[in-house]
C-alpha positions in Angstrom: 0.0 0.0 0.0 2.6 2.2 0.9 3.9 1.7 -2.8 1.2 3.5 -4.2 1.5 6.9 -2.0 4.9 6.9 -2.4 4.9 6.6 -6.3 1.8 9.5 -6.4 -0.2 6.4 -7.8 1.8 5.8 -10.8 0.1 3.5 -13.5 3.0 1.2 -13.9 3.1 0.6 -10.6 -0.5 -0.2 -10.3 -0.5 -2.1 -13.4 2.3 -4.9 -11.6 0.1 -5.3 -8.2 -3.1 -5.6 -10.8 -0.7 -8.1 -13.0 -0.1 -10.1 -9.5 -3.8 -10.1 -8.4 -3.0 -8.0 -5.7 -7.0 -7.3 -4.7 -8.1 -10.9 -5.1 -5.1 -12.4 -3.6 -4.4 -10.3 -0.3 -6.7 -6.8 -0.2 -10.5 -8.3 -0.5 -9.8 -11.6 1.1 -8.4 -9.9 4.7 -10.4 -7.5 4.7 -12.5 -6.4 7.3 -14.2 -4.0 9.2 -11.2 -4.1 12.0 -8.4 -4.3 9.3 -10.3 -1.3 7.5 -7.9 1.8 7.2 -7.1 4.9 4.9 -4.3 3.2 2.7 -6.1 0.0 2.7 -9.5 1.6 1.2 -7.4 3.5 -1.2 -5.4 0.1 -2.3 -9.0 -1.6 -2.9 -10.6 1.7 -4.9 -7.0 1.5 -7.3 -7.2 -1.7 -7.8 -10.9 -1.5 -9.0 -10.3 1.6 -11.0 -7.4 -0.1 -12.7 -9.5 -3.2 -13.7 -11.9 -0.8 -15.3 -9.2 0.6 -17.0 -8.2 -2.5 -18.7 -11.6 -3.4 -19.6 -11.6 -6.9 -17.3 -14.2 -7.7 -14.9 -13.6 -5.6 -11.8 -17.0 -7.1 -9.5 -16.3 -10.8 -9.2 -13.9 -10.9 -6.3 -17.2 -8.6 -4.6 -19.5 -11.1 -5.4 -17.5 -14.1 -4.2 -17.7 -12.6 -0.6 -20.1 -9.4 0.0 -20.5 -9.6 3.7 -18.1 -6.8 4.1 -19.0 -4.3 0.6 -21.7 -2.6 2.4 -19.0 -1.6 5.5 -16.5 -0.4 2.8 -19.0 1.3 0.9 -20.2 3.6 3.3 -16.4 3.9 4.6 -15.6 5.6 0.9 -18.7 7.5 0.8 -17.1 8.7 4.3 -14.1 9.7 3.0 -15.5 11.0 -0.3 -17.0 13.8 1.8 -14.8 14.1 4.8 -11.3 13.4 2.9 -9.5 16.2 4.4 -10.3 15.5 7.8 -8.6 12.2 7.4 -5.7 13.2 5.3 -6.3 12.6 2.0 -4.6 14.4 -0.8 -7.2 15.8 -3.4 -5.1 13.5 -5.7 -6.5 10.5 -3.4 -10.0 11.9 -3.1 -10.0 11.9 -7.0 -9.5 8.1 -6.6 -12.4 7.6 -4.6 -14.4 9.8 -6.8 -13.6 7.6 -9.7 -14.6 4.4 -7.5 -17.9 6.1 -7.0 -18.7 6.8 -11.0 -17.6 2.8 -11.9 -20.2 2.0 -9.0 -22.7 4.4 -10.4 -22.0 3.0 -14.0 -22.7 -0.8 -12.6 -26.2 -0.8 -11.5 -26.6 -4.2 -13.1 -24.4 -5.8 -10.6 -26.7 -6.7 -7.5 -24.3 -6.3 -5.0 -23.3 -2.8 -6.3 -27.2 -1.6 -7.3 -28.2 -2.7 -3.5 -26.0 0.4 -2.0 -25.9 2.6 -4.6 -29.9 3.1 -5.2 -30.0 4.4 -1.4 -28.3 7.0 -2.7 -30.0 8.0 -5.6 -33.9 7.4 -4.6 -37.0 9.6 -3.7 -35.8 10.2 0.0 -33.2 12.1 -1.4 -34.9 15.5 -2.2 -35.1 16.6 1.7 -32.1 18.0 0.4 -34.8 20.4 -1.8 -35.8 23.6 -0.6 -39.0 23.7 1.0 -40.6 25.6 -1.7 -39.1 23.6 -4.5 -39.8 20.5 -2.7 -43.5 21.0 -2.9 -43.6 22.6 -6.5 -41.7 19.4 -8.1 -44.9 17.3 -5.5 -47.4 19.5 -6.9 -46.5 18.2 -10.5 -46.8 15.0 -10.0 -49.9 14.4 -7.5 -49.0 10.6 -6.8 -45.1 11.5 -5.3 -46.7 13.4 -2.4 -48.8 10.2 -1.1 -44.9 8.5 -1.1 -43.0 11.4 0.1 -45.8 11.4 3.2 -44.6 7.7 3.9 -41.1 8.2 3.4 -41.2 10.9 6.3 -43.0 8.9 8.4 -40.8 6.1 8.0 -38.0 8.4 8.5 -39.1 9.6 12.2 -40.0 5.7 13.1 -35.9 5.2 12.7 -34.8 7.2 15.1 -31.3 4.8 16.1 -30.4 4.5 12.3 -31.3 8.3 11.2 -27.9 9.6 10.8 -26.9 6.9 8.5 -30.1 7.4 6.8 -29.4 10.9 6.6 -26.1 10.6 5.6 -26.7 8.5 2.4 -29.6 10.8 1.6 -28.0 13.9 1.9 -24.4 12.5 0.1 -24.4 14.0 -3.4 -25.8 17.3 -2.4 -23.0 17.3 0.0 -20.3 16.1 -2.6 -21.4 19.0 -4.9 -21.5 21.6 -2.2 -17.5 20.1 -1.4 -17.3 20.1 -5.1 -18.0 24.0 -5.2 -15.4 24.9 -2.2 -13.1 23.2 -4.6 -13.7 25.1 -8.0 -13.9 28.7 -6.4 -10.6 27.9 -4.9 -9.2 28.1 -8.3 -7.9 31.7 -9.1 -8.6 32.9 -12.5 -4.9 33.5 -13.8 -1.3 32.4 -12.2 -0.6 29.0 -11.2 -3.1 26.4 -10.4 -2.9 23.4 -8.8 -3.4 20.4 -11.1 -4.9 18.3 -8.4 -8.1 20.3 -7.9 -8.5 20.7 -11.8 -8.4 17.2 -12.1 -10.5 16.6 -9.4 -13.1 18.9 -11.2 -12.9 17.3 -14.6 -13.6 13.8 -13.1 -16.1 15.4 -10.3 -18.3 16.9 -13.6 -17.9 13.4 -15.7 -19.7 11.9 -12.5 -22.5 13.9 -12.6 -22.8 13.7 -16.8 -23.0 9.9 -16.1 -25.6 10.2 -13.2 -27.8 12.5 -15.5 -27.2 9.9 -18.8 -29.0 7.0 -16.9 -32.4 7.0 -16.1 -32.7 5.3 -13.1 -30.5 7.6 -11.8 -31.2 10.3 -13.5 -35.2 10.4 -12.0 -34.6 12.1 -8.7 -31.2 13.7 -9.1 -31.6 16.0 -12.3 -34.0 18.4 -9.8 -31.1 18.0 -6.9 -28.4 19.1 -9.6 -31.0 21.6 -11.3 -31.9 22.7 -7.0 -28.1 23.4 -6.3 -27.6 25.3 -9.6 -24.4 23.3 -10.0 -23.8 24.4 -13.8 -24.3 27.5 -13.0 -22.0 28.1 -10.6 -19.4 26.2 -13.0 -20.0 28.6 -15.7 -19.1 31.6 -13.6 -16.3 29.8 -12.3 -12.5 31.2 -12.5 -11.6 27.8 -13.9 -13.9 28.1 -17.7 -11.6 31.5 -18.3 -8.5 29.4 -17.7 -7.8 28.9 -21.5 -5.1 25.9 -21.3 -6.2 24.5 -17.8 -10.1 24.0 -18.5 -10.3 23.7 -21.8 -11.4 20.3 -20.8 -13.6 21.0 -18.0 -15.6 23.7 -20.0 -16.3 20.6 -22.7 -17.3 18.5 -20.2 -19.4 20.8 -18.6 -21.5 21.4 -22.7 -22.2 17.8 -21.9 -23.3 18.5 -18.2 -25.7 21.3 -19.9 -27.0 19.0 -23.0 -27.8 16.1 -20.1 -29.4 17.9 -17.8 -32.0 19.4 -20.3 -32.2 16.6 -21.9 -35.4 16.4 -23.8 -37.2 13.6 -21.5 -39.6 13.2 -19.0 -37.6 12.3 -15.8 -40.6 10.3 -14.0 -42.0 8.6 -16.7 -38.8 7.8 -18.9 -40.7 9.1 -22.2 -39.1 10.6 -24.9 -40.2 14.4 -25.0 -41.6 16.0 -28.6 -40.4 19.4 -29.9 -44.3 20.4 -28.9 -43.8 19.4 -25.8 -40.4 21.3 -24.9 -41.5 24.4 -26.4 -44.9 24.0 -23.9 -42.5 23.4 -21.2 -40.3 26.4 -22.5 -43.6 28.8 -22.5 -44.7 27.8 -19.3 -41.4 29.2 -17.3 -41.6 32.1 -19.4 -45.2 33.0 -18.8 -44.9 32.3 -14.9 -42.0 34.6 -14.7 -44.0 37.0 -16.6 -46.7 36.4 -14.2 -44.6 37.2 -11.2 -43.5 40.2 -12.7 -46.8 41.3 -13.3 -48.0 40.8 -9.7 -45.0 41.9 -7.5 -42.6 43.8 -9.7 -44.0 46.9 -11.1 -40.2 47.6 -12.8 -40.3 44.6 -14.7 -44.0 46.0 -16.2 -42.7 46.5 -19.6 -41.0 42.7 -19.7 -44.6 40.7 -17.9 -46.1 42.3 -21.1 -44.2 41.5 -23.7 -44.7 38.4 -26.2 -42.8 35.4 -25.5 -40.4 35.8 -28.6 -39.8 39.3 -27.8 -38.0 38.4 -23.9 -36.9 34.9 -24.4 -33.7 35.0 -26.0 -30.4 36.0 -24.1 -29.8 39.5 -25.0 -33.7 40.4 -24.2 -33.7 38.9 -21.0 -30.3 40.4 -19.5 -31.5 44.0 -21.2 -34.6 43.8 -19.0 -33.1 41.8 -15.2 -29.8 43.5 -15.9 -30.7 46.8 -14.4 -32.2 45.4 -11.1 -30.5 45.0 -7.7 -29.3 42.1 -6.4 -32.0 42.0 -3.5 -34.7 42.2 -6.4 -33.1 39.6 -8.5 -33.1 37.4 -5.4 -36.7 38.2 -4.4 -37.8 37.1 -8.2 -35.8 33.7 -8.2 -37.0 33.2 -4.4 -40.7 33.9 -6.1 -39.9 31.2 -9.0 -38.8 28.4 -5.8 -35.3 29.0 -6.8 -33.3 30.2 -4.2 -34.7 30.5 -0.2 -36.9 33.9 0.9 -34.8 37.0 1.9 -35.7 38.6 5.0 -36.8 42.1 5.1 -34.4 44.4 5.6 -31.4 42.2 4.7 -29.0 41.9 1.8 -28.5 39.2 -0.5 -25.7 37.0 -0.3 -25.4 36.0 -3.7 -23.6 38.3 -5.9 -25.2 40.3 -9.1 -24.0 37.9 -11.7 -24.9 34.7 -10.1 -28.4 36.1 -9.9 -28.5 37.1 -13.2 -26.9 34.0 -15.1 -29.8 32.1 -12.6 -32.6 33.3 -14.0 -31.6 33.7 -18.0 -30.1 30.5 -18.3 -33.2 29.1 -17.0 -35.7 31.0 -19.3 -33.5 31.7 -22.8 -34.8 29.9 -25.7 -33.5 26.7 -26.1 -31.6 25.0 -29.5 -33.4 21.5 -30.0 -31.3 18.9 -30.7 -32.2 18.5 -34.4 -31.2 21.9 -35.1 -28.1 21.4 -32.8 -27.0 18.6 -35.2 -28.1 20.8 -38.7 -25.6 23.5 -37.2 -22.9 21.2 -37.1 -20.1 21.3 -40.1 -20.2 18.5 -42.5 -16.7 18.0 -42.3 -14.2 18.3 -39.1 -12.0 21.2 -38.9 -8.4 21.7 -37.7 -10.2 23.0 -34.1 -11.9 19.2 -33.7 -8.9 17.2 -35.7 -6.1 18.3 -33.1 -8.4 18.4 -30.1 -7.0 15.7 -27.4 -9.9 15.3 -25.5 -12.6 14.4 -27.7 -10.1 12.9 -30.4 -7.0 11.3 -28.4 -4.2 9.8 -29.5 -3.3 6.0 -30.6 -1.4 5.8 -27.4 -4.1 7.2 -24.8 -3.5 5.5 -21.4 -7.2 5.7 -19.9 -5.8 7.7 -16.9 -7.6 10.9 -17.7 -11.0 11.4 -18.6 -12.4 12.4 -21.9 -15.6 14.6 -23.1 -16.6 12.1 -25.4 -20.0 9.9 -24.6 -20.1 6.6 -23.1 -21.9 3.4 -24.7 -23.6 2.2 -21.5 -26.2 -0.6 -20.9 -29.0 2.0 -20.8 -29.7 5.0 -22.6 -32.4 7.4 -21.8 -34.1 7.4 -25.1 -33.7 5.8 -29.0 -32.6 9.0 -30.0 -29.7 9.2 -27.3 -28.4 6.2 -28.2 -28.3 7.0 -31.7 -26.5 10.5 -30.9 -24.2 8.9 -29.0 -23.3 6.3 -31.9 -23.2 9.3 -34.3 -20.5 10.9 -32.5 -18.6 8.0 -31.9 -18.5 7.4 -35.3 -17.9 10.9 -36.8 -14.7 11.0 -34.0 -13.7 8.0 -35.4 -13.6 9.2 -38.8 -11.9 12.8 -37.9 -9.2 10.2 -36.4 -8.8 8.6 -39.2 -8.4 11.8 -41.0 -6.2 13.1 -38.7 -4.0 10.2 -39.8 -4.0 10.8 -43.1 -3.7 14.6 -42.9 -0.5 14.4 -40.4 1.3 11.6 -42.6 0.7 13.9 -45.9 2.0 17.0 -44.4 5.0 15.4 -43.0 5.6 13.9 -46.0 4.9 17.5 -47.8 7.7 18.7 -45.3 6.3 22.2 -45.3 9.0 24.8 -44.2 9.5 28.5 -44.3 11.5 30.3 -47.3 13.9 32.8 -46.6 11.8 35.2 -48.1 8.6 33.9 -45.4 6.6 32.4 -47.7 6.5 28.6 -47.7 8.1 26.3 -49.5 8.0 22.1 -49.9 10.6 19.9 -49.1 9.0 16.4 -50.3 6.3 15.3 -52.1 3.3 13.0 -51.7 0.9 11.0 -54.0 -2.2 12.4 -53.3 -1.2 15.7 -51.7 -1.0 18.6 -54.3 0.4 22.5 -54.0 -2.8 24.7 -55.1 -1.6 27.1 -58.2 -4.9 29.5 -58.0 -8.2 29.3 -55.8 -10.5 31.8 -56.1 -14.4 31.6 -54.6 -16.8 31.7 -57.5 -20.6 31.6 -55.5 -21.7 32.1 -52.4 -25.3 31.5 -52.4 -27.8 32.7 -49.4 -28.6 31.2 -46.8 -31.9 28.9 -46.8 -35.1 30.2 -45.1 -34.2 29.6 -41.1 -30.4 29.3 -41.5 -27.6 31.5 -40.7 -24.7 30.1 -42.9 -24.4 30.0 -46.5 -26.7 27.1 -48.8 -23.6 26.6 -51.4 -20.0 28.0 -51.5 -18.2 26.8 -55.0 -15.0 27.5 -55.2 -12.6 26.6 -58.6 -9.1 25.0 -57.6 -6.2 24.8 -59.8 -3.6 22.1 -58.7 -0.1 21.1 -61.4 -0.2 18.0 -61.9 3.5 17.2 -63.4 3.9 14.1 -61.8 4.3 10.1 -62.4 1.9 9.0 -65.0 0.2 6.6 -62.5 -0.1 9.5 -59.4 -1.9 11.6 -62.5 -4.2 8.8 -63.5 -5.2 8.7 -59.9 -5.9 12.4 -59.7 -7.8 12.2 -62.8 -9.7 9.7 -61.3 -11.6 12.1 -58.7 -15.3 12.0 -59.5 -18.1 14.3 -58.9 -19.1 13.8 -55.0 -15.5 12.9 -54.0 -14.4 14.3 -50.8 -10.9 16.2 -50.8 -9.2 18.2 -47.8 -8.0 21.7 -48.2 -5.3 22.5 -46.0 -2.9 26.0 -45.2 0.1 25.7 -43.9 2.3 28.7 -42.3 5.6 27.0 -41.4 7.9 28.6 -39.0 10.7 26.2 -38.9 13.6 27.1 -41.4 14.5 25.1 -44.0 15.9 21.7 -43.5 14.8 21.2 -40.3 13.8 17.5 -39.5 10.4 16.6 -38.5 10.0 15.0 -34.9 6.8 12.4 -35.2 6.5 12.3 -32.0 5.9 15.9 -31.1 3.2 18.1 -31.3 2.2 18.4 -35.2 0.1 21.8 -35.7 3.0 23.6 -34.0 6.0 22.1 -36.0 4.2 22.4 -39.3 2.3 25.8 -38.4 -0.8 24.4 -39.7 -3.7 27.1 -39.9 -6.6 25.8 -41.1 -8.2 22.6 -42.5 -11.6 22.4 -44.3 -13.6 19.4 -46.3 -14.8 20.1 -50.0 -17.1 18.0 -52.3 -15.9 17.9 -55.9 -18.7 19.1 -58.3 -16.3 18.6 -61.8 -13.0 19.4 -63.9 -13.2 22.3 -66.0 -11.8 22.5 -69.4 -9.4 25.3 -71.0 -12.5 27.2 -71.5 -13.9 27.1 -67.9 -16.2 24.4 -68.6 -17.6 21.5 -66.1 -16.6 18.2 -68.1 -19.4 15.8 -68.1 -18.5 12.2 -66.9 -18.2 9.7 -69.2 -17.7 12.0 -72.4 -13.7 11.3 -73.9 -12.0 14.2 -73.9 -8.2 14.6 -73.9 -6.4 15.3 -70.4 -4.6 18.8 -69.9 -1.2 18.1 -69.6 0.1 19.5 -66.7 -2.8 21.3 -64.7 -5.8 20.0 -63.4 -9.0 22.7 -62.9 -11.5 21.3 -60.6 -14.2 23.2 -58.8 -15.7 22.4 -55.2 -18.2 22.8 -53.1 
């Protein structure tokens, strides 16, 4: 155990204790509840964690003798929560919280299911406010006849009530320790790695609690109750360009998840109707409440929907209100507690405000989210580690890519999640070929600045002329162009069976068109193994359709026509 504190948890070391069965030969078979200490629960959550990270089955050592899991559960969901207390690095706790999201992503195991559902169950929205607590009843009439028996049941176990409370109160807890953590984070100068880290794999836990429904039922209006992506979107951390570039994806997938269009009670599927009713609904009762107890909000309560629910509208009208006001109107809406008379708010002005407008903008359904996005991946996606990594990824970070679990909340969030999958795949596969071309290409700067080629490849090509021909408008409802032609002009003096390939490109084939600004001088050997965009000073890449070859005369050459070949350049135009 000692090894693994004293090597910071290093992977190689964990992989030769994994390689020598150290769990099921030594850790689960002692232990016990006497036995039970801080390096030994750390040695068991590592060695689980490294199973999952080698894709073998991590649960049948558990299953061979539970009598003690529920003991060590409850002693990690103990030092998930008190961690410093006991003298655990953040590093450590980031273990533990990692343990927790393979429980959380097991639920089909019985033995893990059987601790984890007490956690994630109807008891736990005592942690709602009062006011919120009987809104969320009030929409569904049957929950209050089982919240009535739940408190009741509650007061009867009067021995066992702070273990009941603890497990019912734990993620609320774990998110308001997750918040201490991320405002500790200054905006600029150095940051401890440790606490981003812990953030990154804190937010992925709660993406994979809101991606499964039976665990998504009661905690979405906990994480929606503690205004969790709120807070994260203010945070100093999402302004830290380098350091949470990551956390800021991850936290887009937070925000798609938790308004996921889906009826968290019921499981079904939620129509475009329907979101737009629910979407009216929080408009008009904000509208309502500023009718009725705001007389300087008179001009926003009576105003058409489309005229206040977009961002801009809705900061133009709350934006000049104080922060007491700001609190009174969310406090009205069950979203934060009542302020007392004659007392300040707490909150600051911009938490206030990004409360109530994120809430009430107009949303982007997910079919238009997916018309917005570019047919082909661009330089910004292709060299982007964390949602396209590398061929030698070790699993030991996290990723902001979706995960293909058992369960899916609906058909169409399984076949999202396929989609990307598979269009990350391909931009991989791209990347390969894009990265082996250019290196080949060797791209390097001219003593003049400009940029010349040191190699060649077979189907890479120097562009002699480009020039955009039409840009047509946009269709009705769109913002972005419906056609951009452009004709290309590439020399083609070359082998006679590298020509016959490039005459071979057909209407509808797809071809990559790539700018390069090299900085290195002349000569300079490529290293493969460091970064690429920076030794080749790659700018920009972008995806094109070919539409034809044009003749001398400017002409699109119709297939299967014989016409003679130009000798040496080859005009093509794209889309």
């Amino acid at each position: 155990m000692q090894i693994l504190f004293d090597y910071r948890f290093a992977i190689r070391k964990i992989m030769l204790l994994e390689f020598s069965q150290y769990l099921e030969n030594y850790l689960w078979v002692n232990y016990s509840p006497e036995v039970s200490s801080n390096g030994y629960l750390m040695s068991i959550c590592c060695m689980v964690n490294e199973k999952f990270r080698e894709n073998v089955p991590a649960w049948e050592v558990f299953k061979k003798n539970p009598s003690h899991f529920p003991y060590f559960f409850k002693c990690v969901m103990d030092a998930c929560l008190t961690g410093e207390e006991l003298g655990l690095s953040l590093r450590e706790q980031t273990v533990l919280l990692v343990f927790l999201d393979h429980c959380f992503n097991s639920l089909e195991v019985d033995l893990i299911r059987e601790q984890v559902q007490q956690l994630i169950s109807l008891p736990m929205w005592m942690c709602l406010l009062p006011s919120r607590l009987q809104h969320e009843l009030k929409k569904v009439p049957k929950l209050q006849k089982f919240w009535n028996l739940i408190k009741k049941n509650y007061e009867k176990m009067e021995p066992k009530s702070a273990e009941a409370k603890m497990e019912r109160t734990f993620l609320c807890a774990l998110i308001k320790k997750f918040l201490v953590v991320l405002m500790s984070i200054p905006p600029s100068g150095s940051v401890d790695m440790e606490k981003v880290h812990y953030c990154e794999r804190f937010i992925e836990l709660m993406i994979d609690l809101e991606a499964l429904l039976p665990t998504r039922r009661w905690f979405n209006t906990v994480l929606d109750d503690a205004h969790l992506v709120v807070n994260c979107h203010l945070s100093s951390l999402t302004q830290r360009e380098k350091e949470g570039h990551l956390f800021c994806q991850l936290l887009d997938m937070l925000k798609f998840y938790t308004g996921f269009e889906i009826n968290d009670q019921t499981g079904n599927a939620l129509t475009e109707k329907e979101m737009t009713n629910i979407h009216y609904d929080r408009i008009t009762s904000l509208q309502r409440a500023a009718f009725a107890h705001f007389p300087e909000l008179q001009d926003f309560a009576l105003s058409n929907v489309a005229a206040v629910d977009t961002r801009q509208s809705l900061t133009k009208h709350f934006g000049h209100l104080s922060p007491n006001t700001l609190h009174r109107v969310a406090s009205y809406l069950c979203l934060l507690p009542e302020l007392p008379e004659e007392q300040d708010t707490s909150y600051d002005k911009e938490l206030l405000l990004e409360l109530l407008v994120s809430r009430h903008e107009r949303r982007i359904s997910q079919i238009e989210q997916l018309n917005q996005m570019p047919l082909y991946p661009t330089e910004k996606i292709i060299w982007d580690e964390n949602i396209v990594p590398t061929e030698y990824y070790s699993g030991e970070g996290c990723l902001a890519l979706p995960k293909l679990n058992l369960q899916f909340l609906t058909l169409h969030d399984y076949l999202l999640r396929n989609f990307n999958l598979f269009r990350l795949e391909s931009t991989y596969e791209i990347r390969q070929d894009i990265e082996d071309i250019v290196f080949r290409m060797k791209p390097w700067q001219s003593e003049y600045g400009g940029v010349v080629f040191g190699g060649w490849a077979r189907m890479a090509q120097t562009i002699v002329s480009f020039s955009i021909v039409e840009v047509a408008k946009p269709n009705i409802g769109e913002n972005w162009p419906a056609r951009v032609r452009a004709d290309v002009t590439v020399n083609l003096n070359v082998q006679e069976h590298i020509k016959n390939e490039w005459e071979g490109l057909r209407k509808h084939d797809v071809c990559f068109l790539i700018t390069v600004r090299p900085n290195l001088p002349y000569g300079t050997r490529f290293d493969r193994r460091q970064p690429f965009v920076e030794q080749t000073g790659l700018v920009y890449v972008r995806g094109c359709e070919v539409q034809g070859m044009l003749d001398d005369k400017g002409r699109v050459i119709e297939e299967g026509r014989s016409f003679p070949a130009p000798y040496c350049e080859k005009h093509c135009t794209f889309q």
